[in-house]
PDBQT receptor file of N, H, CA, C and O in Angstrom, charges set to zero:
ATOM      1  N   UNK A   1     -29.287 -87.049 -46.003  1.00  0.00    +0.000 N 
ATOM      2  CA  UNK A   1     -29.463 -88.163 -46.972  1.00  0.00    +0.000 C 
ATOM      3  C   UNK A   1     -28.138 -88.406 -47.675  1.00  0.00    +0.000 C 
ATOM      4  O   UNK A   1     -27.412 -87.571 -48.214  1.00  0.00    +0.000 OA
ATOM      5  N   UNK A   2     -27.989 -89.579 -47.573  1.00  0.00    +0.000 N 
ATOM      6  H   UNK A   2     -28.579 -90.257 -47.135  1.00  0.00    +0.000 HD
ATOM      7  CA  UNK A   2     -26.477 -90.118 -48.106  1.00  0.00    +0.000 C 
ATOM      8  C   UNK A   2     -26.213 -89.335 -49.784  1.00  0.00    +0.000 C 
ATOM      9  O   UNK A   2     -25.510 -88.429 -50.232  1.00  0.00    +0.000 OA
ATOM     10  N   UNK A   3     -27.296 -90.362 -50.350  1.00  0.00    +0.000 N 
ATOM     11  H   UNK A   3     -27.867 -91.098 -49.986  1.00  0.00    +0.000 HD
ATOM     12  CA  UNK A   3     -27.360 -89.631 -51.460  1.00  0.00    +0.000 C 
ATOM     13  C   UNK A   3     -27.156 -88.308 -52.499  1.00  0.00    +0.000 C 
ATOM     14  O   UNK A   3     -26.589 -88.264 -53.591  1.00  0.00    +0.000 OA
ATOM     15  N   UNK A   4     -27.910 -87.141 -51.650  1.00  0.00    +0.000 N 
ATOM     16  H   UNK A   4     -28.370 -87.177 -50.763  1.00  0.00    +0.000 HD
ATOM     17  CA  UNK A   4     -27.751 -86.181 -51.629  1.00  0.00    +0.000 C 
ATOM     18  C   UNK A   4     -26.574 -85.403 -51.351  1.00  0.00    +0.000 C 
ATOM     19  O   UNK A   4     -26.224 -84.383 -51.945  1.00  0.00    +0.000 OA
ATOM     20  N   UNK A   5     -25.800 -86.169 -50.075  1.00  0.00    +0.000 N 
ATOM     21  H   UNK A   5     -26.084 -86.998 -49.593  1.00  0.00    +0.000 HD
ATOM     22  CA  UNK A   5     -24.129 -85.807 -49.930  1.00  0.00    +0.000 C 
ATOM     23  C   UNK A   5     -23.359 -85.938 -50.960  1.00  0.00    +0.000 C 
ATOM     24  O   UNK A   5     -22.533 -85.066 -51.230  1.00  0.00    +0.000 OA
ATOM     25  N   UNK A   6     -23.521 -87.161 -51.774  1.00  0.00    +0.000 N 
ATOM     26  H   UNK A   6     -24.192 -87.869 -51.555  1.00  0.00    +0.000 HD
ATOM     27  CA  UNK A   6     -22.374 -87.893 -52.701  1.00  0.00    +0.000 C 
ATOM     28  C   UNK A   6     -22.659 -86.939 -53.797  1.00  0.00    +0.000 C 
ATOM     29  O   UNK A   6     -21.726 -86.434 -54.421  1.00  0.00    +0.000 OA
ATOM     30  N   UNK A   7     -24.161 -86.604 -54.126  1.00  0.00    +0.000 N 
ATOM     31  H   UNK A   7     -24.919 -87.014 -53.619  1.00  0.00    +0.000 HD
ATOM     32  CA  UNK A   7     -24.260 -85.633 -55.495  1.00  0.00    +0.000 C 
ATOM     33  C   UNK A   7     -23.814 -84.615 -55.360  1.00  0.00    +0.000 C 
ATOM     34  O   UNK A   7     -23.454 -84.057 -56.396  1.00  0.00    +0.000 OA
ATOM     35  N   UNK A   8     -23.601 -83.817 -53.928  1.00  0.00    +0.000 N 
ATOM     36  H   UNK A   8     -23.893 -84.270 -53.087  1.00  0.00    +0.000 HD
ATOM     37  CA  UNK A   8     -22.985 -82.622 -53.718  1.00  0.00    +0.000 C 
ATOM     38  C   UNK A   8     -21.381 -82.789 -54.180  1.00  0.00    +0.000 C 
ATOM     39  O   UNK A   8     -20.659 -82.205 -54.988  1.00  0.00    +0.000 OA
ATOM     40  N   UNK A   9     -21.250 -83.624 -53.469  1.00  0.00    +0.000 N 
ATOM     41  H   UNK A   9     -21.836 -84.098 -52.813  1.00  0.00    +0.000 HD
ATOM     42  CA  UNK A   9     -19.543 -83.664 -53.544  1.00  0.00    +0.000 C 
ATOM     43  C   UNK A   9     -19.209 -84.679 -55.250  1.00  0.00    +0.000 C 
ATOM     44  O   UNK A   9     -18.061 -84.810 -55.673  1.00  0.00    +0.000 OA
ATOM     45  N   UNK A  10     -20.065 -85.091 -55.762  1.00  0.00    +0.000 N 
ATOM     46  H   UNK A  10     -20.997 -84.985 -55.418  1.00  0.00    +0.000 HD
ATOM     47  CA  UNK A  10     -20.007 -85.591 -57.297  1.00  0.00    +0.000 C 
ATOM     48  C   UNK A  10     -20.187 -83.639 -57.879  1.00  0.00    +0.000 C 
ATOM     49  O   UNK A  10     -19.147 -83.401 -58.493  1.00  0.00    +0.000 OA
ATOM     50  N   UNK A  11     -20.805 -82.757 -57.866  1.00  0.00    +0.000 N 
ATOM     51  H   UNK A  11     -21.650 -82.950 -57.367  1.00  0.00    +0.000 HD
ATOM     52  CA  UNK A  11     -20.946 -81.802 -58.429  1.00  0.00    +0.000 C 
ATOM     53  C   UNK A  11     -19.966 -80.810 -57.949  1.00  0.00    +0.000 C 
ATOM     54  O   UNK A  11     -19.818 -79.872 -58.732  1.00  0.00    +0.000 OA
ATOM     55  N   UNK A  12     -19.259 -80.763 -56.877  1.00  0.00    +0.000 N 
ATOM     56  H   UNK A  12     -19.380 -81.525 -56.241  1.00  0.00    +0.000 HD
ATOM     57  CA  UNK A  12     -18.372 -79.902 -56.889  1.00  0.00    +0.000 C 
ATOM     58  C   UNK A  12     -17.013 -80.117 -57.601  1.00  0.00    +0.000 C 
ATOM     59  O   UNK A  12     -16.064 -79.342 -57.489  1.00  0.00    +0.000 OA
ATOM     60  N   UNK A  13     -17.018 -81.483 -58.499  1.00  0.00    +0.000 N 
ATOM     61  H   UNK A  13     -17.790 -82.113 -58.590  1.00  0.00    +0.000 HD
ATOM     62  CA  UNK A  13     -15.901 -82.223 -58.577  1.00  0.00    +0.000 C 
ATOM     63  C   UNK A  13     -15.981 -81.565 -59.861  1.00  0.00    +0.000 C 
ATOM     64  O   UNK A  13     -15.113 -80.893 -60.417  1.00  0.00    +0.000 OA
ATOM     65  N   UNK A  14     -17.181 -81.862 -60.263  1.00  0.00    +0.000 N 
ATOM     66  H   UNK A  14     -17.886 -82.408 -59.811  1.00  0.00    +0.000 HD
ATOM     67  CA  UNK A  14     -17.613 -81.124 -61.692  1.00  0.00    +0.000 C 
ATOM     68  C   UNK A  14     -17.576 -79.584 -62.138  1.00  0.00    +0.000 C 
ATOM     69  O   UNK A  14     -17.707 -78.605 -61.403  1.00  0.00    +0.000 OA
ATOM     70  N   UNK A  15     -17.377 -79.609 -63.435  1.00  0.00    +0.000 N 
ATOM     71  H   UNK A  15     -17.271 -80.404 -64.032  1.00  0.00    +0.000 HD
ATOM     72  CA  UNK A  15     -17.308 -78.152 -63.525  1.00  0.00    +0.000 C 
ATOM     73  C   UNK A  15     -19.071 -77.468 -63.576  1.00  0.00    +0.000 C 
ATOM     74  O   UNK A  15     -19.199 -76.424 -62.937  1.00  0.00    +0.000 OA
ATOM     75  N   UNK A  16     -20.038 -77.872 -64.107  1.00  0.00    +0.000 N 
ATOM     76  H   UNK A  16     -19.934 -78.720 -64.626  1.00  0.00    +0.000 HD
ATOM     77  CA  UNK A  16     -20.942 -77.991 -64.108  1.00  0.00    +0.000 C 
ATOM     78  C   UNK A  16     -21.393 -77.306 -62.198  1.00  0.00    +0.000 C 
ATOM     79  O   UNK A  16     -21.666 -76.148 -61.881  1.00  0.00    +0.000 OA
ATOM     80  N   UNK A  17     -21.321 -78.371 -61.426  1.00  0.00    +0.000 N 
ATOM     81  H   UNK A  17     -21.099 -79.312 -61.684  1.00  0.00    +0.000 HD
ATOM     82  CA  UNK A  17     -21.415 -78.051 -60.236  1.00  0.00    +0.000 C 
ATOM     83  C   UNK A  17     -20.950 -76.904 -60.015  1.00  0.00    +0.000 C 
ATOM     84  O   UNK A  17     -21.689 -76.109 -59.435  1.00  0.00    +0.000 OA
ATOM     85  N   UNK A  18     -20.046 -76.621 -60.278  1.00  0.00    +0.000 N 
ATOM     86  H   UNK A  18     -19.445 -77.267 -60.750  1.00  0.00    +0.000 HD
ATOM     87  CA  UNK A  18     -19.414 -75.023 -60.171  1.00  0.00    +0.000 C 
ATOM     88  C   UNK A  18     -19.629 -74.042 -60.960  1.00  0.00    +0.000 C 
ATOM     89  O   UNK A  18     -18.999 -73.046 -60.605  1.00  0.00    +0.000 OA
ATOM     90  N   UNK A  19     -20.445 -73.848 -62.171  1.00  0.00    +0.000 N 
ATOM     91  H   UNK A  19     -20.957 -74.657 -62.459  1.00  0.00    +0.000 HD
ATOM     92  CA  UNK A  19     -21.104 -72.976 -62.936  1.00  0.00    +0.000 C 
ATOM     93  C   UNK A  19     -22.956 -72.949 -61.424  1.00  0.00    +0.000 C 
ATOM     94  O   UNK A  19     -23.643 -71.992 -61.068  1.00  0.00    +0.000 OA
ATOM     95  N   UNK A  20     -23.028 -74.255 -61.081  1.00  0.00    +0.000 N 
ATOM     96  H   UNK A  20     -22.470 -75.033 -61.370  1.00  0.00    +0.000 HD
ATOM     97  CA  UNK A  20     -24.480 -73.938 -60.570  1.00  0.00    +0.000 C 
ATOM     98  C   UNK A  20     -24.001 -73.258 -58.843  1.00  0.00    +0.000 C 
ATOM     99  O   UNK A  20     -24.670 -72.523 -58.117  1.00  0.00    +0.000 OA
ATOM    100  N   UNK A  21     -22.774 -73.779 -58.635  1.00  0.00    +0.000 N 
ATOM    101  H   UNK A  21     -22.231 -74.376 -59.225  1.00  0.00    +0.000 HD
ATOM    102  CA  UNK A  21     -22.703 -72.744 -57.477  1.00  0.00    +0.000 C 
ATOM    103  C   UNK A  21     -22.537 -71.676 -57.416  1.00  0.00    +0.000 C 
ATOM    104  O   UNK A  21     -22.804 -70.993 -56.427  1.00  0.00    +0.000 OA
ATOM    105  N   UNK A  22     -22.002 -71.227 -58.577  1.00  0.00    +0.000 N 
ATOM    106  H   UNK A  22     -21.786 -71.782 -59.381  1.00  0.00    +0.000 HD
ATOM    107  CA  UNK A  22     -21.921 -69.487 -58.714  1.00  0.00    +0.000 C 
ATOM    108  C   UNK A  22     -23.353 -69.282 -58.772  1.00  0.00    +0.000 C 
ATOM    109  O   UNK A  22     -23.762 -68.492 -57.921  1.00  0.00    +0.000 OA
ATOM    110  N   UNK A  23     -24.190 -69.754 -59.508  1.00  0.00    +0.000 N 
ATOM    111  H   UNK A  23     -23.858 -70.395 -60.200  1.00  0.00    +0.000 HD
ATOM    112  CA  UNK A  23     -25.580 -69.721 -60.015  1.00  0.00    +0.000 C 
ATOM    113  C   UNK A  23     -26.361 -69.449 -58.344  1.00  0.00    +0.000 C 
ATOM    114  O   UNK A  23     -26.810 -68.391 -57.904  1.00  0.00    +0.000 OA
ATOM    115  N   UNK A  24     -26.316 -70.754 -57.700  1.00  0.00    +0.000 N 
ATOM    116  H   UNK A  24     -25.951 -71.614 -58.057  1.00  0.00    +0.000 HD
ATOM    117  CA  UNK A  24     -27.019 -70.433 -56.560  1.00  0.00    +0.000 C 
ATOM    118  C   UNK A  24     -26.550 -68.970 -55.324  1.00  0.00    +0.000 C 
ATOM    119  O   UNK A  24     -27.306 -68.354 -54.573  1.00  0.00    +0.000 OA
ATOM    120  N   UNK A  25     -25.130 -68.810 -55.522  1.00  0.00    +0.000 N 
ATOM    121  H   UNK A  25     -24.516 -69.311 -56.132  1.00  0.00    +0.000 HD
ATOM    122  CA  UNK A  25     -24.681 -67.800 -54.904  1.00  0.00    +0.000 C 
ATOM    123  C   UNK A  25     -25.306 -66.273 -55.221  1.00  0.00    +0.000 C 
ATOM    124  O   UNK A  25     -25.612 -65.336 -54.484  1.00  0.00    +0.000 OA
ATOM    125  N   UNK A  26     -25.349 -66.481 -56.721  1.00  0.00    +0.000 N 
ATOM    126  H   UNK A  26     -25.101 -67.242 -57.320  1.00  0.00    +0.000 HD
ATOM    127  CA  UNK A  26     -25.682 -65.285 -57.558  1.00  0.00    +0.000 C 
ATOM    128  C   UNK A  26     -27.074 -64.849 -56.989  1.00  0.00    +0.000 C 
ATOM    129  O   UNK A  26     -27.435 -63.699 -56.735  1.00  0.00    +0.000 OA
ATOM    130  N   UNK A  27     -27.771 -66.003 -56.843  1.00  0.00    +0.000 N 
ATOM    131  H   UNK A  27     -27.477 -66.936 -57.049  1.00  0.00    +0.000 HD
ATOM    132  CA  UNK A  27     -29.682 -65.662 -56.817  1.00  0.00    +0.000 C 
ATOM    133  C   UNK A  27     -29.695 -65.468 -55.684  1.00  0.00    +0.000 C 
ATOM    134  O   UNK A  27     -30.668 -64.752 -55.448  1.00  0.00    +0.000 OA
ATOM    135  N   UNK A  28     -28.795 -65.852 -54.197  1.00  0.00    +0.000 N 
ATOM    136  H   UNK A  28     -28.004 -66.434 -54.390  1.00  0.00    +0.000 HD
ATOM    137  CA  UNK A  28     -28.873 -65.193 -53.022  1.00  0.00    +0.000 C 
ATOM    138  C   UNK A  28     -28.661 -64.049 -52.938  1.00  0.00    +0.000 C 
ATOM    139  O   UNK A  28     -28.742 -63.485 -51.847  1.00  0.00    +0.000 OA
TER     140      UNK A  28
């Protein structure tokens, strides 16, 4: 989904996005 691409790559841009990728890394 297009959408879903652009929010990925809108959130990695972000710092935010990168507090939740540690986040999702962490809970794996």
């Amino acid at each position: 989904y297009l959408v879903a691409e652009n929010l990925v790559l809108w959130a990695r841009s972000e710092p935010i996005g990168y507090a939740v990728n540690l986040l999702q890394s962490g809970a794996e």
